[in-house]
C-alpha positions as CSV (number, residue, x, y, z in Angstrom):
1,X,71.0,74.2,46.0
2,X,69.8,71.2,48.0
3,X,71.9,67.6,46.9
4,X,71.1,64.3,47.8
5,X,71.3,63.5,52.0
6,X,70.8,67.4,52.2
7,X,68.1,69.3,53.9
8,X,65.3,67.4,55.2
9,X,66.8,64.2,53.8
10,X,69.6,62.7,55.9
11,X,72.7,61.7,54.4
12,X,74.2,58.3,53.0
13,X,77.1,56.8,54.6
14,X,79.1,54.3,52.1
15,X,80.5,52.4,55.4
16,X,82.2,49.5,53.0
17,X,82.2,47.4,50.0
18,X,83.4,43.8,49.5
19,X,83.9,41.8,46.5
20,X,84.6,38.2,44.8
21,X,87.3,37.6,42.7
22,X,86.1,38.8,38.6
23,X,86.8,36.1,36.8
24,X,85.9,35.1,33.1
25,X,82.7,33.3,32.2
26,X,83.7,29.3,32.1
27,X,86.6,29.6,34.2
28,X,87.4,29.5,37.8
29,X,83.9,30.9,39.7
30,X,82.0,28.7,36.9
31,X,80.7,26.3,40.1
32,X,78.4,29.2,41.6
33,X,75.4,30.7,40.3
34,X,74.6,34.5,40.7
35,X,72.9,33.7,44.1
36,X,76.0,31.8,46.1
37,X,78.2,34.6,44.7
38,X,75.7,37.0,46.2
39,X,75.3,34.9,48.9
40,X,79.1,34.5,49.9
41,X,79.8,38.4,48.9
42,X,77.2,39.8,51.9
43,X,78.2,37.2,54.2
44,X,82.0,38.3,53.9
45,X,80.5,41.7,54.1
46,X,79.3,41.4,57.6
47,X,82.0,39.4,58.7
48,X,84.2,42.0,57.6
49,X,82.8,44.9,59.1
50,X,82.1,43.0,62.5
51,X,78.5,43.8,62.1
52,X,75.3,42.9,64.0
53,X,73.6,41.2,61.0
54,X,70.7,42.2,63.2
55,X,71.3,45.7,62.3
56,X,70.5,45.0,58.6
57,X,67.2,46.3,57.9
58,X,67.5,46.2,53.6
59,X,69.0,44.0,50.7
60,X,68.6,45.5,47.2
61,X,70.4,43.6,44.6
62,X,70.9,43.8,41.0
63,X,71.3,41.1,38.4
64,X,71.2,41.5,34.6
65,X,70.5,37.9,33.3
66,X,68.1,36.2,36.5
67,X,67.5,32.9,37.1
68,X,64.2,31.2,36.1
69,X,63.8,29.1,39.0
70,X,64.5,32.2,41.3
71,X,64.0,35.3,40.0
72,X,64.3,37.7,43.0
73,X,68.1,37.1,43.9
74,X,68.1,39.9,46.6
75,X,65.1,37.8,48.5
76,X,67.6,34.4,48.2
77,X,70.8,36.3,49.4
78,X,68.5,37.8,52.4
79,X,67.6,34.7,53.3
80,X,71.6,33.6,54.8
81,X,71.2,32.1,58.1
82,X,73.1,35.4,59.4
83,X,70.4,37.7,58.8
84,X,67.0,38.1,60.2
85,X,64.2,36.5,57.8
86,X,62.4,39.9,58.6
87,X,65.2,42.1,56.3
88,X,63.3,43.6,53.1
89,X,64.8,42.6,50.4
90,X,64.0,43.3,46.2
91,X,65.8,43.0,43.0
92,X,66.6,45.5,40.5
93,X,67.5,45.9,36.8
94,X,68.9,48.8,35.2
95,X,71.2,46.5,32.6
96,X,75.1,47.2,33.2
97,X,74.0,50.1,36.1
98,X,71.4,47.3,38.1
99,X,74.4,47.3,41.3
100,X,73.8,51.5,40.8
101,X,70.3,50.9,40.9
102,X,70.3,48.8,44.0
103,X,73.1,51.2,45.7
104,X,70.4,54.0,44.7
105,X,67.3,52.9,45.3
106,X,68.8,51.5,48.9
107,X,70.0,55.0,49.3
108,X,67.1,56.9,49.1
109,X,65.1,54.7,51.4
110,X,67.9,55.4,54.4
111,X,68.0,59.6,53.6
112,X,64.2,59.3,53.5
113,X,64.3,57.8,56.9
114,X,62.5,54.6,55.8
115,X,65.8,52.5,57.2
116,X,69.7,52.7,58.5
117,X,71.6,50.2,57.8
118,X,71.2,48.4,54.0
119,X,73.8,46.2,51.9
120,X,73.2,46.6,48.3
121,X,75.1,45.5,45.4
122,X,74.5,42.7,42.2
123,X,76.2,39.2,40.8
124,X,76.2,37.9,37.5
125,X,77.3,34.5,36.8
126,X,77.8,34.4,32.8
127,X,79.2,31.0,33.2
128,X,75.6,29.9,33.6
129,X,72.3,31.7,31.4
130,X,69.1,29.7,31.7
131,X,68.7,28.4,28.0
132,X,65.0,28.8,26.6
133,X,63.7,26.6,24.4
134,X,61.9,27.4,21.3
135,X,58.1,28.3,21.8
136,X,56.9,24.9,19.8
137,X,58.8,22.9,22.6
138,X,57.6,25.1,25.2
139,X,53.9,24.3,24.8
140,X,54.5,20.9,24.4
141,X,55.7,20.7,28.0
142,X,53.4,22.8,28.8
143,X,50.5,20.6,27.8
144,X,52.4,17.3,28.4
145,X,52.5,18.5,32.3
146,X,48.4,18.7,31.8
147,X,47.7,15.5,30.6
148,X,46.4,12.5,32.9
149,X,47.9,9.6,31.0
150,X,50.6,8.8,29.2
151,X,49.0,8.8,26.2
152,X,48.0,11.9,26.7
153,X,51.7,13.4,27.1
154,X,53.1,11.2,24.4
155,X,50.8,12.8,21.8
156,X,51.8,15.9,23.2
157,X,55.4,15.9,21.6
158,X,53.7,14.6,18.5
159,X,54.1,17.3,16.5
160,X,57.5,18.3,17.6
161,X,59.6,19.2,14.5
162,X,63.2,19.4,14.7
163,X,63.6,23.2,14.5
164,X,61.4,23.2,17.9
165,X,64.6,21.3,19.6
166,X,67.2,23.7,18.9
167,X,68.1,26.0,22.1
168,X,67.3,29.5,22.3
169,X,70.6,31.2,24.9
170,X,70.3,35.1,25.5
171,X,71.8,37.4,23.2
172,X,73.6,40.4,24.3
173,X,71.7,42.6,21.6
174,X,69.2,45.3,21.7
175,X,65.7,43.7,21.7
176,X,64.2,47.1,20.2
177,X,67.5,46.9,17.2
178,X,68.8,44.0,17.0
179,X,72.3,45.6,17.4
180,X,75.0,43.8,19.6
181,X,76.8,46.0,22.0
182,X,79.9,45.5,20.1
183,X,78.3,46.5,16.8
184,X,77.0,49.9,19.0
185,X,80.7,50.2,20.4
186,X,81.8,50.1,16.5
187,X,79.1,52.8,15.1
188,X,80.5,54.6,17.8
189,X,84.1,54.4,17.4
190,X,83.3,55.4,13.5
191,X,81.2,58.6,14.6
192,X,83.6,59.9,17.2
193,X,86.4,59.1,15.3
194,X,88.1,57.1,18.1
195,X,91.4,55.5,16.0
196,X,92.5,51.9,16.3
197,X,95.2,52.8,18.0
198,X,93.7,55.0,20.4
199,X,91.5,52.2,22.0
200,X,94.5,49.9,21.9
201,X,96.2,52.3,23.9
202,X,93.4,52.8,26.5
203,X,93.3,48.7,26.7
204,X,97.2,48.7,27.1
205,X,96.8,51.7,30.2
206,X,93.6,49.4,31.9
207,X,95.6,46.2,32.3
208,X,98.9,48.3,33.0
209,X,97.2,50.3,36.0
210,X,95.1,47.1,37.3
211,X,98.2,45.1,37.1
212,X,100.1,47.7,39.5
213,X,96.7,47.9,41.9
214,X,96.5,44.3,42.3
215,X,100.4,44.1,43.0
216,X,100.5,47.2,45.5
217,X,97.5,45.6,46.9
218,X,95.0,48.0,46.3
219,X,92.7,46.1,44.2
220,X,93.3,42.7,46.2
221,X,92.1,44.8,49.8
222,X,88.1,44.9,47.8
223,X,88.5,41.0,47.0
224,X,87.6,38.2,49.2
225,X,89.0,34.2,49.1
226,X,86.2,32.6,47.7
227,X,85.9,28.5,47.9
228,X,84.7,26.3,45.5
229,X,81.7,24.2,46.1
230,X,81.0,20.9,46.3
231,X,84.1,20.0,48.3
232,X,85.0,23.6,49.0
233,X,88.7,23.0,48.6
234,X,89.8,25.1,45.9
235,X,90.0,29.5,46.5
236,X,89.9,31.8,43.9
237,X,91.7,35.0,45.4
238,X,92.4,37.0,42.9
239,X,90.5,38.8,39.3
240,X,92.1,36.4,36.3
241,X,91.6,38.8,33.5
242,X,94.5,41.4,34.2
243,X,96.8,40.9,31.5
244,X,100.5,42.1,33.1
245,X,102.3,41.1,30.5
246,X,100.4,42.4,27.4
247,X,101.8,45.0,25.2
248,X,100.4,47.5,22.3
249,X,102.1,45.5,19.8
250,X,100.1,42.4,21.2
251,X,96.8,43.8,21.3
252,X,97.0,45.5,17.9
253,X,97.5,42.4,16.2
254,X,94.1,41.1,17.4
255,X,91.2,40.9,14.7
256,X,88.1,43.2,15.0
257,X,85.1,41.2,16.2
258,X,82.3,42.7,15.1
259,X,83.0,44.4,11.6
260,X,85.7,41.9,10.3
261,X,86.1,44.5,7.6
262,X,86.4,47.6,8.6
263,X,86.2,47.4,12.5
264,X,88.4,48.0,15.4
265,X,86.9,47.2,18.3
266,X,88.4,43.9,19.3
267,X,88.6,41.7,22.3
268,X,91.7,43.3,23.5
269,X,90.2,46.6,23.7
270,X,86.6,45.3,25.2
271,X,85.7,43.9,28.7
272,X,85.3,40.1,28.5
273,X,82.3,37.9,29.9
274,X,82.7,37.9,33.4
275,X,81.5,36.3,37.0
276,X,81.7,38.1,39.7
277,X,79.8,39.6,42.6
278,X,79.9,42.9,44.8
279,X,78.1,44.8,47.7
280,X,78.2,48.0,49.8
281,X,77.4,48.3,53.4
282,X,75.3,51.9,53.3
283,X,74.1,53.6,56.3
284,X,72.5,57.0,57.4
285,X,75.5,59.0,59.1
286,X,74.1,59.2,62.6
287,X,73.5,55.1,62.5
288,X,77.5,55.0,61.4
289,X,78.5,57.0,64.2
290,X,76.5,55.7,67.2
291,X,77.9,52.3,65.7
292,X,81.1,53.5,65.5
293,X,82.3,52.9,61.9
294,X,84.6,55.3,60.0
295,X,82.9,56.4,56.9
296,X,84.3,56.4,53.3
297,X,82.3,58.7,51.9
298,X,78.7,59.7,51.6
299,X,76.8,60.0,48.4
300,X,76.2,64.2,47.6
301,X,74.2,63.4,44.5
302,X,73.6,61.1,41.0
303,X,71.7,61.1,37.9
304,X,70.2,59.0,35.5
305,X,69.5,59.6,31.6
306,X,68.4,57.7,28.9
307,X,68.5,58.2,24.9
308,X,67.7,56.3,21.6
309,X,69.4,52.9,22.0
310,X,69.7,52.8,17.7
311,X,71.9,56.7,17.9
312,X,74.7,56.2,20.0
313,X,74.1,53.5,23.0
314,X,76.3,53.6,25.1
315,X,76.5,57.0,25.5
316,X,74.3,58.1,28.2
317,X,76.7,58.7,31.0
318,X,77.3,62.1,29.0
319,X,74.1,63.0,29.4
320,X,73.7,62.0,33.1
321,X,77.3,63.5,34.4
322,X,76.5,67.4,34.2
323,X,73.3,66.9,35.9
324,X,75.2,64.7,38.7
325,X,77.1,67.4,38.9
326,X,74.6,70.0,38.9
327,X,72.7,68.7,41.9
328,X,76.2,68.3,43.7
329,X,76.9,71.8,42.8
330,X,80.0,71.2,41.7
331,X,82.0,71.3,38.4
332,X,84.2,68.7,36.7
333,X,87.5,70.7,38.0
334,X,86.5,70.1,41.9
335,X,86.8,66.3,41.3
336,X,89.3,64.4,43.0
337,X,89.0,61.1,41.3
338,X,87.4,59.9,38.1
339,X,85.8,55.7,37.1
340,X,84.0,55.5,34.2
341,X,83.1,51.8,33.6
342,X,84.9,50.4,30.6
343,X,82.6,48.4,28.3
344,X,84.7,49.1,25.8
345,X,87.9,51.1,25.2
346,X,85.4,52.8,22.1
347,X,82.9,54.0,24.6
348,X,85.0,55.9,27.2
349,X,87.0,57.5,24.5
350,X,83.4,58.5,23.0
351,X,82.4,59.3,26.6
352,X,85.5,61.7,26.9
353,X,84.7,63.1,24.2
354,X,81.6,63.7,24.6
355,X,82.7,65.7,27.8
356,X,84.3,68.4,25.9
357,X,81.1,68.7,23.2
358,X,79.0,71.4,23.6
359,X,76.4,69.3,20.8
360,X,76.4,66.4,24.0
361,X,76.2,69.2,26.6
362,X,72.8,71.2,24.8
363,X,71.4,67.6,24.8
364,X,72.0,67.3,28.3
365,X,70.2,70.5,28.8
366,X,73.4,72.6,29.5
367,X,74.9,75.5,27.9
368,X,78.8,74.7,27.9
369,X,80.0,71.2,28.3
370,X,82.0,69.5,31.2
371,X,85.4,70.2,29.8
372,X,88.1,68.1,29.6
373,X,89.0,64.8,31.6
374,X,92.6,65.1,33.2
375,X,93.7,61.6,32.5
376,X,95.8,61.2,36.0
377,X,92.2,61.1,37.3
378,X,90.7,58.6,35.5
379,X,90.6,54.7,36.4
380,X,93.9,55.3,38.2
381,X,93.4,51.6,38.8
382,X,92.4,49.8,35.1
383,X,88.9,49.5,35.0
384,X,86.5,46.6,33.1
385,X,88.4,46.0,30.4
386,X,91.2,44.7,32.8
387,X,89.3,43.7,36.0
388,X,85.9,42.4,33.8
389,X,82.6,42.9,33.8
390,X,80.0,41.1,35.6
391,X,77.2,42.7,34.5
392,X,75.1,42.9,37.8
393,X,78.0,43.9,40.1
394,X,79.9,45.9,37.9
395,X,78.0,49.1,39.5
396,X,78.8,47.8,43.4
397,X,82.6,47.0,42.3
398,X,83.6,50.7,40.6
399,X,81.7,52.3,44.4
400,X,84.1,50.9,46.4
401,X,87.5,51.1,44.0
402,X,86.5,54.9,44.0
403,X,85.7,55.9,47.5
404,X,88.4,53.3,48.9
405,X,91.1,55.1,45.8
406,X,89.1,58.9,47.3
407,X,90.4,57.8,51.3
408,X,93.9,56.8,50.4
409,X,94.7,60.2,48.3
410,X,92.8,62.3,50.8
411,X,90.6,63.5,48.2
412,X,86.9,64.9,48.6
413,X,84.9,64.2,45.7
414,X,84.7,61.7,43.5
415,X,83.1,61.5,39.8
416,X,81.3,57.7,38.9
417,X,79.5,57.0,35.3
418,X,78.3,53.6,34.2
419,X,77.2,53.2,30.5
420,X,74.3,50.4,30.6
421,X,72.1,48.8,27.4
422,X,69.1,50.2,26.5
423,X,71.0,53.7,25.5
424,X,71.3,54.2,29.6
425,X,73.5,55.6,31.6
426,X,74.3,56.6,35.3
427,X,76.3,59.2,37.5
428,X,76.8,60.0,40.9
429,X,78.9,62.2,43.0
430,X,80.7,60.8,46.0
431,X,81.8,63.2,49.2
432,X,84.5,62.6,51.6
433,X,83.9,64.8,54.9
């Protein structure tokens, strides 16, 4: 069977990955918009990795909420004094898996033979959302900006009415149900029967595992110093959402957010608003060799699958593992290492389950389902709900914990899925040779 980088394609080189500080929304990286993080995550990138920025023929970036003023955050990150104003550079959006989508779509342009060397990642800076204003106010700009006197643009705002004032700020809901992604987390916790405790538990293991990472040093080797602008004297250096000294007792006292009632999905056992930013350095193999860099692993294969964001939303990395796994030609047993992204402690217990279900497995198109996931594989470092989310570089940040995690156990392949709205999800296959 051919995989991805196989046959007439060449194959992907992940060379490294780099990565700011996550930090939650209206705290420390609050100062810098998705483009500086961006901005300052590539140019630590190069630095890093000693290379040639002249070398860089690609920049794909993700980004989940974009900026008004400058929508295409790939072209404003390209545009660093390092690199060469010639590099190609577009932005993607896939939701939560937009950093996949870059890493992806950068991917398939190197093993097509289209380019060599690409960086490709995705920022999100929660801490600051454009906020719209209401369509009445809207047009009254609009047509104040048209008139030729000031007449003209005073009796534009005439019939402003105080409902046209109030601020409209992005919702994390689904535009096609209205449904939060905490009320989808719930409906999902109530279907799968995933208990209270259970997702308390997984919460309690994330922080527990991402508190040990960041204190062996594994975690802080992906993060870079990042300084504060204006006066660029402060550095954030490390994530500020692990939670070392948390218990179970601590987060099962916390209220459930989204069904006060009933629920159990709480903001203990959910990944918090987050800023952050993250990039690979990708590569064909023979460009990584004549350049002389080690490579951490190549990419064998991935998958993306979609369903009905009002059945069970975040559950489409179930649907796009087996066939991940298909085109690698591998089964769930021959994987080293496992990270499923953490929305919510709900989801990858659903996800898990889902695994073992032969109903999720038909869907998918396959006889038998994936089988069971052997826990000592599984975000052996915490995962979102510890580290945080930032929704563009989420993607870009879980590549690099895996295949950096895949070098130091001397494993061979590693296992990826990233749940995303929209009732999307991602997979991929990584390859140590």
């Amino acid at each position: 069977m051919q995989t991805f980088g196989s046959g007439s394609a060449r194959r992907v080189a992940i060379v490294a990955g780099v990565r700011t500080p996550f930090t939650k929304a209206g705290t420390s990286l609050k100062p810098m918009s998705a483009i500086d993080l961006g901005k300052v995550c590539v140019a630590e990138l190069i630095q890093r990795t000693n290379l040639d920025a002249k070398e860089v023929e690609m920049l794909v970036f993700g980004t989940v909420i974009p900026s008004v003023i400058a929508p295409n955050i790939a072209r404003e990150i390209s545009l660093l004094p390092i690199l060469p104003k010639s590099v190609q550079s577009f932005s993607v959006s896939r939701a939560c898996a937009s950093a996949n989508q870059a890493i992806t779509d950068a991917a398939d342009q190197i093993a097509l033979g289209h380019a060599d060397v690409a960086i490709a990642g995705g920022a999100e800076s929660l801490s600051n959302i454009p906020i719209l204003h209401a369509q009445g106010f809207a047009e009254a700009l609009v047509t104040a900006s048209k008139a030729k006197s000031f007449g003209g643009k005073a009796k534009a705002f005439a019939g402003i009415r105080g409902k046209d004032l109030v601020p409209i700020a992005p919702a994390i809901a689904e535009p096609s149900t209205g449904e939060t992604m905490g009320q989808s987390a719930e409906k999902m916790a109530k279907l799968n029967d995933i208990t209270r405790e259970d997702q308390d538990q997984f919460a309690l293991r994330s922080h527990r595992l991402a508190a040990a990472g960041t204190a062996d040093g594994r975690l802080t080797a992906e993060i870079m110093p990042t300084y504060m602008p204006p006066r660029y004297e402060t550095v954030v250096a490390s994530d500020n959402g692990i939670r070392e000294d948390t218990t179970y007792e601590k987060l099962s006292t916390l209220k459930p957010v989204f069904d006060r009632n009933y629920g159990s999905v709480t903001a203990g056992n959910a990944s918090p608003l987050t800023d952050g930013g993250a990039c690979v350095l990708l590569m064909s193999e023979e460009k990584a060799r004549a350049l002389g860099y080690p490579v951490l692993a190549f990419i064998r294969s991935y998958a993306y699958a979609a369903l009905d964001p009002g059945e069970q939303l975040l559950q489409g990395p179930v649907l796009a593992a087996p066939v991940a796994l298909q085109r690698a030609g591998l089964t769930l047993a021959d994987i080293d290492l496992i990270e499923m992204h953490e929305a919510f402690a709900a989801q990858v217990l659903s996800n898990l389950k889902g695994f073992e279900s032969k109903y999720w497995a038909e869907r998918a198109g396959f006889s038998e389902p994936l089988g069971e996931v052997d826990r000592s594989k599984l975000n052996v470092m915490g995962g979102s709900i510890s580290i945080g989310h930032p929704f563009g570089a989420t993607g870009a940040r879980i590549t690099t914990t895996l295949v950096s995690e895949l070098q130091r156990r001397n494993g061979q392949f590693g296992l990826m899925t990233v749940c995303a709205a929209g009732g999307m999800g991602f997979s991929m296959v990584v390859e140590r040779t």
